[in-house]
SELOTOR-395276 format. One record per residue: residue number from 1; residue in one letter; chain; x, y, z of N, C-alpha, C in turn. Coordinates in Angstrom, 3 decimals. Layout:
<pts>
[NUM "A" "A" [X Y Z] [X Y Z] [X Y Z]] ...
</pts>
This chain:
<pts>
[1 "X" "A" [188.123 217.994 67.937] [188.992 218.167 69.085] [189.926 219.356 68.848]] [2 "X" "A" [190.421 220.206 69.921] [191.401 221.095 69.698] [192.665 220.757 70.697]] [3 "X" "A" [193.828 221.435 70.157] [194.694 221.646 70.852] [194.395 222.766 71.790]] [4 "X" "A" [194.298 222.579 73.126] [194.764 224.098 73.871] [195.740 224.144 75.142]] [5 "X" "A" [196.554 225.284 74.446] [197.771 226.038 74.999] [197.680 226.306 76.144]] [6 "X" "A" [198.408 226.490 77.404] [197.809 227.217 78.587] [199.342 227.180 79.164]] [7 "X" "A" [199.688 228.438 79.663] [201.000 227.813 80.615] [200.992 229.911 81.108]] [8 "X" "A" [201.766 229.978 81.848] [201.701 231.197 82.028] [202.606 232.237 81.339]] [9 "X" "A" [202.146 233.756 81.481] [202.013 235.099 80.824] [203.815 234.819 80.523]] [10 "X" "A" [203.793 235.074 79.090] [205.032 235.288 78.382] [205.946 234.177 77.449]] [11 "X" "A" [204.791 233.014 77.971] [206.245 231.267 77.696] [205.712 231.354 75.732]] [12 "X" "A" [204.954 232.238 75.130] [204.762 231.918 74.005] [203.370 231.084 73.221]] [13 "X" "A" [202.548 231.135 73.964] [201.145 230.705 73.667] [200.476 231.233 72.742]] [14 "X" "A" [200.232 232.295 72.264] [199.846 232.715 71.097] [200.908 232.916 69.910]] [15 "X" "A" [201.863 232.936 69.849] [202.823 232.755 69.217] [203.041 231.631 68.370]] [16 "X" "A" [203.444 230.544 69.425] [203.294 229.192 69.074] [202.099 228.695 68.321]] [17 "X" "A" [200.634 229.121 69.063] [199.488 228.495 68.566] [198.896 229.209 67.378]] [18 "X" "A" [199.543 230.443 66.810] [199.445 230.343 65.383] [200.287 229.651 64.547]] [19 "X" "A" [201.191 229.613 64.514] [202.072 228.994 63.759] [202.029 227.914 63.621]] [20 "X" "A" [201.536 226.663 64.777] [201.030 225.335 64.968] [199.796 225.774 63.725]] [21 "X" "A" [198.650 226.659 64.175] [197.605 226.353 63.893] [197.810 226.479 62.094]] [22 "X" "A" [198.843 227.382 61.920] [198.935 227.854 60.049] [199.567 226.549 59.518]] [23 "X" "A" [200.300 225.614 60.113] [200.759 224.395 59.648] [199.628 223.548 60.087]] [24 "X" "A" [199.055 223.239 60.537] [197.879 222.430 60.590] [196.633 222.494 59.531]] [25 "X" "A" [196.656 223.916 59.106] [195.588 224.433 58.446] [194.127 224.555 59.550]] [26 "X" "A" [194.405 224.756 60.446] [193.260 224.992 61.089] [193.356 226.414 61.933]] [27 "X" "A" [192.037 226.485 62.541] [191.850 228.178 62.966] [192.605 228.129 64.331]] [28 "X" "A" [192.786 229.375 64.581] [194.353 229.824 65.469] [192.887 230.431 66.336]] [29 "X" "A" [192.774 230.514 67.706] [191.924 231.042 68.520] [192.726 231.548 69.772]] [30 "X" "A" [193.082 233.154 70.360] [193.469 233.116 71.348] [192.090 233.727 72.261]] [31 "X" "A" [192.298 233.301 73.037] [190.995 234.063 74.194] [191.107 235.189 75.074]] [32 "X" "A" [192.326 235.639 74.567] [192.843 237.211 75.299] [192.333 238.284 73.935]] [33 "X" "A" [192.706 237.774 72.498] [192.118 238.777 71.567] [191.000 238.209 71.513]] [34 "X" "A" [189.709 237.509 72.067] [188.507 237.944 71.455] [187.989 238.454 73.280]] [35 "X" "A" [188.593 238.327 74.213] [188.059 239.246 75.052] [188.242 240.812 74.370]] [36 "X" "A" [189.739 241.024 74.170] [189.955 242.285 74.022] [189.020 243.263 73.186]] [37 "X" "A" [188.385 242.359 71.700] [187.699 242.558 70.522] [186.177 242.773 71.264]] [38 "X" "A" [185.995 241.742 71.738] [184.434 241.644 72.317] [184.431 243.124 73.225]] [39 "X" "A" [185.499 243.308 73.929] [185.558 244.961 74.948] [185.639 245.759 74.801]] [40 "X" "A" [186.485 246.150 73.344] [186.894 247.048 72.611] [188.294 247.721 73.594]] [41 "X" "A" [189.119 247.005 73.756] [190.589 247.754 74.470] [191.582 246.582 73.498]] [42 "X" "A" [192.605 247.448 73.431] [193.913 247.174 72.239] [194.630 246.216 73.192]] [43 "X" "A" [194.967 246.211 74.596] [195.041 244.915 74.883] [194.813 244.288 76.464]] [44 "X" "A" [195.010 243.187 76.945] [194.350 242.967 78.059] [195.004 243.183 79.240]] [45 "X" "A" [195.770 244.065 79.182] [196.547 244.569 80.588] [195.421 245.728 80.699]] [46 "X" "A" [195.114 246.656 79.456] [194.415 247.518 79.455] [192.854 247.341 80.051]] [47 "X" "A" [192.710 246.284 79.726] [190.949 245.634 79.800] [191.514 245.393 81.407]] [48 "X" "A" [191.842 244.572 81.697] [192.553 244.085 83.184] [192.184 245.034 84.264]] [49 "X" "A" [192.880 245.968 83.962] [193.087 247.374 85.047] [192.205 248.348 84.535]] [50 "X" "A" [190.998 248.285 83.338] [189.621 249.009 83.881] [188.921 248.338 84.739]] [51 "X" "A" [188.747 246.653 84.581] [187.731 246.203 85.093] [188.298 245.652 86.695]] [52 "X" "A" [189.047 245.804 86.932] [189.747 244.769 88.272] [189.687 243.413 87.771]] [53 "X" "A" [190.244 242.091 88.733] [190.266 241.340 88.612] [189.171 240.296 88.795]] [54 "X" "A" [187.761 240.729 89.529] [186.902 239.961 89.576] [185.634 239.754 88.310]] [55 "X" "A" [185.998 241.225 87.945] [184.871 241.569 86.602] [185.688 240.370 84.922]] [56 "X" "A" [187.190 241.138 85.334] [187.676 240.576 84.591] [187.431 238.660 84.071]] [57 "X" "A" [187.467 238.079 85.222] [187.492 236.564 85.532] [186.139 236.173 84.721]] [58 "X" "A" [184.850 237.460 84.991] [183.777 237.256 84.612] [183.691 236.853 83.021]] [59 "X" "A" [184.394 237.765 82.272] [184.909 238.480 81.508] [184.976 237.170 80.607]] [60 "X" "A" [186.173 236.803 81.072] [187.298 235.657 80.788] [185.996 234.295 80.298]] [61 "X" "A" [185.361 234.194 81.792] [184.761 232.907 81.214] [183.726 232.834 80.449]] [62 "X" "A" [182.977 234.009 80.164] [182.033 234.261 78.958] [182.752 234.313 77.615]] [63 "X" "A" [183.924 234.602 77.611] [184.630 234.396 76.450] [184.766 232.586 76.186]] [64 "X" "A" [185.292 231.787 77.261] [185.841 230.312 77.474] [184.238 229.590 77.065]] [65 "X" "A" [183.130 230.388 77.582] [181.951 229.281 76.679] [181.072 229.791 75.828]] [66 "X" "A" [181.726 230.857 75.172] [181.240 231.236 73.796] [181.748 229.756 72.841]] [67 "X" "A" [182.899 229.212 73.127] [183.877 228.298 72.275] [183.036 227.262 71.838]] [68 "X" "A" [181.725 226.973 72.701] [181.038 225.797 72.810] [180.962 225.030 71.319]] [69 "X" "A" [180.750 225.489 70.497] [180.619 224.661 68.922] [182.263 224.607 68.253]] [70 "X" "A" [182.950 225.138 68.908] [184.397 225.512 68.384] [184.424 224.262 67.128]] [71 "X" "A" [185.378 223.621 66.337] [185.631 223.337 65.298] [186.896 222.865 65.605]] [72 "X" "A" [187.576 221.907 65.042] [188.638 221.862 65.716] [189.881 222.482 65.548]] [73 "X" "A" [190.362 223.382 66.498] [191.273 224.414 65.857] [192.588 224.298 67.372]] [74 "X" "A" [193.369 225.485 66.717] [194.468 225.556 68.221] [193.917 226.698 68.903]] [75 "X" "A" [193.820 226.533 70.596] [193.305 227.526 71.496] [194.594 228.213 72.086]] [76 "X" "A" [194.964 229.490 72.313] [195.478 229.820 72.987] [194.809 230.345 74.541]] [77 "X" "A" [194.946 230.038 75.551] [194.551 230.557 76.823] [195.156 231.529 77.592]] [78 "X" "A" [194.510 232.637 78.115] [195.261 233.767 79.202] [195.895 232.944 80.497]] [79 "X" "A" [196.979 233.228 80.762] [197.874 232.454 81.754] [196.560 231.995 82.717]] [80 "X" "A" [195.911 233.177 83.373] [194.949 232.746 84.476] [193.732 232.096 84.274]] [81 "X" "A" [193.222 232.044 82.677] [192.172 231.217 82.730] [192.177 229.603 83.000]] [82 "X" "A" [192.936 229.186 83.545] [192.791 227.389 83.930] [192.594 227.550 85.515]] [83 "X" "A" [192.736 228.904 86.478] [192.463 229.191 87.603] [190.840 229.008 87.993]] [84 "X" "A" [190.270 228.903 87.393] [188.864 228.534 87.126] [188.571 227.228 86.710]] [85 "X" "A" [188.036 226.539 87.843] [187.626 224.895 87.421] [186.471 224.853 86.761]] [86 "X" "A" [185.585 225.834 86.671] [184.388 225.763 85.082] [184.903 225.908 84.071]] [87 "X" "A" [185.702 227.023 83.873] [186.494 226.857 82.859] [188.121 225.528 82.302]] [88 "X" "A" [188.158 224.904 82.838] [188.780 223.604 82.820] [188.118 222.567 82.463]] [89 "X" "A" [187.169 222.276 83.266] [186.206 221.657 82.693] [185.553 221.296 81.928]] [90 "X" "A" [185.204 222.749 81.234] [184.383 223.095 80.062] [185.224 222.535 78.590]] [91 "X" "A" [186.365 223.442 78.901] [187.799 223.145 77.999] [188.006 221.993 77.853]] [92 "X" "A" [188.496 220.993 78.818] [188.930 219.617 78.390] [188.064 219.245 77.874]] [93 "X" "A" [186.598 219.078 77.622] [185.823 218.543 77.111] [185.639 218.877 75.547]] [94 "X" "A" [186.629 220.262 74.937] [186.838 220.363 73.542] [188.047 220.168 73.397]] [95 "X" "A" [189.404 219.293 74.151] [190.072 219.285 73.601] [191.153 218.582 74.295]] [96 "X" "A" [192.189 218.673 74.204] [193.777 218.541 75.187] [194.491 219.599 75.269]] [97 "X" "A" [194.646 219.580 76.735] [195.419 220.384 77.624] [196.567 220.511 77.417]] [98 "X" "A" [197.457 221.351 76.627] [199.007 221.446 76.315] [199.994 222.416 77.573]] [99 "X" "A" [200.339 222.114 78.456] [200.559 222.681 79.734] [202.631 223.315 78.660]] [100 "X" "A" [202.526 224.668 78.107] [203.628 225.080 77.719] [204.473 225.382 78.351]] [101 "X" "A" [205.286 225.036 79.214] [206.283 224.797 80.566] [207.860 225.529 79.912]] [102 "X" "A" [208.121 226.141 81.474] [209.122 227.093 81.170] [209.675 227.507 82.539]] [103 "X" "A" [211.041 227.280 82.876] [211.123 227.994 84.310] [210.948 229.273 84.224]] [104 "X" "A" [210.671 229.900 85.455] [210.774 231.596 85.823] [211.901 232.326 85.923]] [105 "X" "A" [213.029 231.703 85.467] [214.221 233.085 84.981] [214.193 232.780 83.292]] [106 "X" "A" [213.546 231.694 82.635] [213.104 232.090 81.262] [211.969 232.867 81.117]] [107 "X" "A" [211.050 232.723 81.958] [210.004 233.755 81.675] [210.301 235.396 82.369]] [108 "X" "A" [211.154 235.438 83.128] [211.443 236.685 83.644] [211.941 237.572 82.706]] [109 "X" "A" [212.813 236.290 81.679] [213.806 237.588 80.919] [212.847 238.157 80.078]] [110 "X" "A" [212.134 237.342 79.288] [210.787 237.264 78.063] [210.246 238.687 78.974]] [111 "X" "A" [209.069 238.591 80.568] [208.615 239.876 81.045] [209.209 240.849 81.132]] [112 "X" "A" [210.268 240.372 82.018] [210.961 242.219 82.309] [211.642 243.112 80.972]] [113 "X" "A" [211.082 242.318 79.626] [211.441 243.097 78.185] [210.292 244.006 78.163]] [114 "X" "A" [209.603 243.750 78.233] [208.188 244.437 78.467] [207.145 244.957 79.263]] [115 "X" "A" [206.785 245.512 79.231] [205.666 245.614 80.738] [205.204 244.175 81.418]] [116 "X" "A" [205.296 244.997 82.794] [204.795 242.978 83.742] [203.173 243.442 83.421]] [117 "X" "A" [202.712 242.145 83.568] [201.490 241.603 83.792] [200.699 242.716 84.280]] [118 "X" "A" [199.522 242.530 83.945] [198.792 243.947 84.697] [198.558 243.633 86.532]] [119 "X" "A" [198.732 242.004 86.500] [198.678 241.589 87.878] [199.853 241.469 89.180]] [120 "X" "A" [201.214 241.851 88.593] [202.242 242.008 89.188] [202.758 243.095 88.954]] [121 "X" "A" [203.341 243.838 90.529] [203.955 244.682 90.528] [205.511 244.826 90.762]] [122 "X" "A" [205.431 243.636 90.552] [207.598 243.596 90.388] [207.538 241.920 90.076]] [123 "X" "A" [209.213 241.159 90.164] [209.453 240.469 89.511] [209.596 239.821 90.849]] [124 "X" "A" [209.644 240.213 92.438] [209.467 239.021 93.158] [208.021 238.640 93.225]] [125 "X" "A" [206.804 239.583 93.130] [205.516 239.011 93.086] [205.171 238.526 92.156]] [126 "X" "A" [206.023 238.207 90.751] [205.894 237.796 89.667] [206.085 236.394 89.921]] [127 "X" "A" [207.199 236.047 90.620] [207.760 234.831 91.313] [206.264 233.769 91.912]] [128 "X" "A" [206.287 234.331 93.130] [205.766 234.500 93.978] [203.709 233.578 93.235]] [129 "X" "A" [203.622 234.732 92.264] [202.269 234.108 91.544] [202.802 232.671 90.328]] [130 "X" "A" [203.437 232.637 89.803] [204.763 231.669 89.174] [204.631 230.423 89.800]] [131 "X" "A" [205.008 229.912 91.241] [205.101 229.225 92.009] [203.713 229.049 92.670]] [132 "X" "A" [202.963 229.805 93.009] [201.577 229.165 93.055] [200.942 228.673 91.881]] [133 "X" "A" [201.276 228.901 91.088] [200.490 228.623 89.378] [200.681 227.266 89.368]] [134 "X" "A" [202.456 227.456 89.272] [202.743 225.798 89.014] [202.183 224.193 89.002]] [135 "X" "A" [201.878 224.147 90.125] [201.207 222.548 90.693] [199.981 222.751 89.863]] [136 "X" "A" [199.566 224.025 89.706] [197.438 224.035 89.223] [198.324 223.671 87.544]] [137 "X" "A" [198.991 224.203 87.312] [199.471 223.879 85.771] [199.969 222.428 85.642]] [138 "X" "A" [200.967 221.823 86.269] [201.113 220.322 86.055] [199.912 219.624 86.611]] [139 "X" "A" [198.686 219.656 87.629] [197.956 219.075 87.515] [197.249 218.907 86.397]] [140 "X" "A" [196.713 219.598 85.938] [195.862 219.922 84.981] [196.173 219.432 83.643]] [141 "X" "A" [197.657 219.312 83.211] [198.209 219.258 81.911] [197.798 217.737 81.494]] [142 "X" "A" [197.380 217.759 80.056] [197.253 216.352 79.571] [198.875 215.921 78.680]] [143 "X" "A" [199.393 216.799 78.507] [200.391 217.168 77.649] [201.045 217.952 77.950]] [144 "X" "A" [202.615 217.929 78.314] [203.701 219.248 78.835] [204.312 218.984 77.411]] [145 "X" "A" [205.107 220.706 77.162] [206.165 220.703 76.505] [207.413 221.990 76.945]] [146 "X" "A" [207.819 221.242 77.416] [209.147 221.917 77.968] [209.795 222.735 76.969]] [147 "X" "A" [209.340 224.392 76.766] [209.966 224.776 75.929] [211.422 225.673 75.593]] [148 "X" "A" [212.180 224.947 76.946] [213.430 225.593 76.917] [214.338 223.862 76.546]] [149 "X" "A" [213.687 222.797 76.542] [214.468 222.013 75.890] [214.325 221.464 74.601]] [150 "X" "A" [213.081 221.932 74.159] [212.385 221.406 72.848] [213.032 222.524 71.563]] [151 "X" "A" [213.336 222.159 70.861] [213.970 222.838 70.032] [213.154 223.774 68.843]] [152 "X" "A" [212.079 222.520 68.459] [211.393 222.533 67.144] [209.982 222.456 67.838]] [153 "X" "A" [209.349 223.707 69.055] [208.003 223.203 69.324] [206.852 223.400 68.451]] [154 "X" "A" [206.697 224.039 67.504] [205.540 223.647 66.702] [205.544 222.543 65.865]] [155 "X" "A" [206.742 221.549 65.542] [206.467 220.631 65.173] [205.849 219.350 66.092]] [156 "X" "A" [206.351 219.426 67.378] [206.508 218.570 68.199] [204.746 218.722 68.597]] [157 "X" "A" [204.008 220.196 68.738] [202.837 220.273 68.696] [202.233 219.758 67.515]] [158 "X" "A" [202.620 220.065 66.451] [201.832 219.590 65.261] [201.982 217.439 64.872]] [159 "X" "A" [202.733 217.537 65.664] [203.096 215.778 65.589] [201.738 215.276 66.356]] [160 "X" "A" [201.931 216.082 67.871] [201.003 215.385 68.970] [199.939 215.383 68.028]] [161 "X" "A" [198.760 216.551 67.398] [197.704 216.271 66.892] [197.862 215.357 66.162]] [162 "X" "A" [198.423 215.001 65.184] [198.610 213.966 64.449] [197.972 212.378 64.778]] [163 "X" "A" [198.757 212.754 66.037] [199.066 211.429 66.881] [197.257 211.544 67.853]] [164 "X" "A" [196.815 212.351 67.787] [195.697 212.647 68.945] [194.800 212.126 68.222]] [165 "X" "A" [194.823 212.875 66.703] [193.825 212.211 65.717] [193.776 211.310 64.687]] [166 "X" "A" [195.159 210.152 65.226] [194.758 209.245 64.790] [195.829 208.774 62.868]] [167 "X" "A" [196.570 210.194 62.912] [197.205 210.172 61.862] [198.581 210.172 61.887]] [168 "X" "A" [199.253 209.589 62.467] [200.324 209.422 62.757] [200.581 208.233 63.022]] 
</pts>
C-alpha cells in the first residue's frame, strides 16, 4: 500500500512526501519529476507550456500507470492529476488518498513567492481554479491533513501509515 499526497500546487507535497518517505524508510515518488525525467524539461511549468494542457493530461496519466507494480512507498501527485477519474481510480487501488489541505491566502503567499502555475495567469484566476478544485479534493480524500493547523505533519503522516498497516 502507499501513501499518496494530492492537494493543490504549492501546500507542500513533495516536500512533505520525502521527508515522510526518509522516516518511513521507504521510496519517495513524485509524478511531476518522473514526467519531467521521462520528457527531458528541468521542470513542469516548462513541460506544461510546450505541450498545452491536453497533451500534457496525456502525459500525466502515462506517468500515473507506469506506478502499476509500485512497492509500497509515499506518492507525491501534480495538483491536477486527481482531475482525472482513471487516474483516481487507478491510484486508490495502490493506496490512500492524503487530501493535504490548506486555505488560498496560505497558498497564495507560498505562489506569489514564485512563479504562478503554468496554468494561471494572476492570483484571481488562481482563486478562481482553487475553489473549483476544492469539493473534487474533499470528495476524493480518504485522509485530510490540515496543514496550517497541524504542527508536526510528517509525523502525523508517518503515524497514519503506521496505523494503515496495522502497526500502531
Amino acid at each position: 500500500m502507499c501513501l499518496i499526497l494530492f492537494g493543490f500546487k504549492g501546500v507542500g507535497k513533495s516536500t512533505l512526501g520525502r521527508e515522510v518517505g526518509a522516516r518511513l524508510k521507504l521510496p519517495f515518488i513524485d509524478t511531476d519529476e518522473l514526467l519531467c525525467i521521462k520528457h527531458g524539461h528541468e521542470s513542469i511549468r516548462q513541460l506544461y507550456q510546450q505541450v498545452g494542457e491536453q497533451t500534457f493530461r496525456i502525459l500525466e496519466k502515462e506517468v500515473v500507470f507506469s506506478l502499476k507494480n509500485t512497492p509500497p512507498s509515499v506518492i507525491a501527485l501534480g495538483g491536477g492529476t486527481v482531475l482525472d477519474e482513471e487516474n483516481v481510480a487507478f491510484l486508490k487501488a495502490l493506496g490512500r488518498f492524503v487530501y493535504l489541505k490548506a486555505s488560498f491566502s496560505f497558498l497564495a503567499k507560498r505562489l506569489l513567492q514564485g512563479e504562478l502555475p503554468s496554468f494561471a495567469t494572476d492570483k484571481h484566476f488562481l482563486q478562481l481554479i482553487y475553489e473549483k478544485r476544492l469539493p473534487l479534493y474533499e470528495g476524493i480524500a480518504q485522509e485530510e491533513l490540515d496543514l496550517e493547523k497541524e504542527e508536526e505533519p510528517a509525523d502525523k503522516l508517518a503515524s497514519l501509515w503506521r496505523k494503515l498497516r496495522g502497526l500502531d
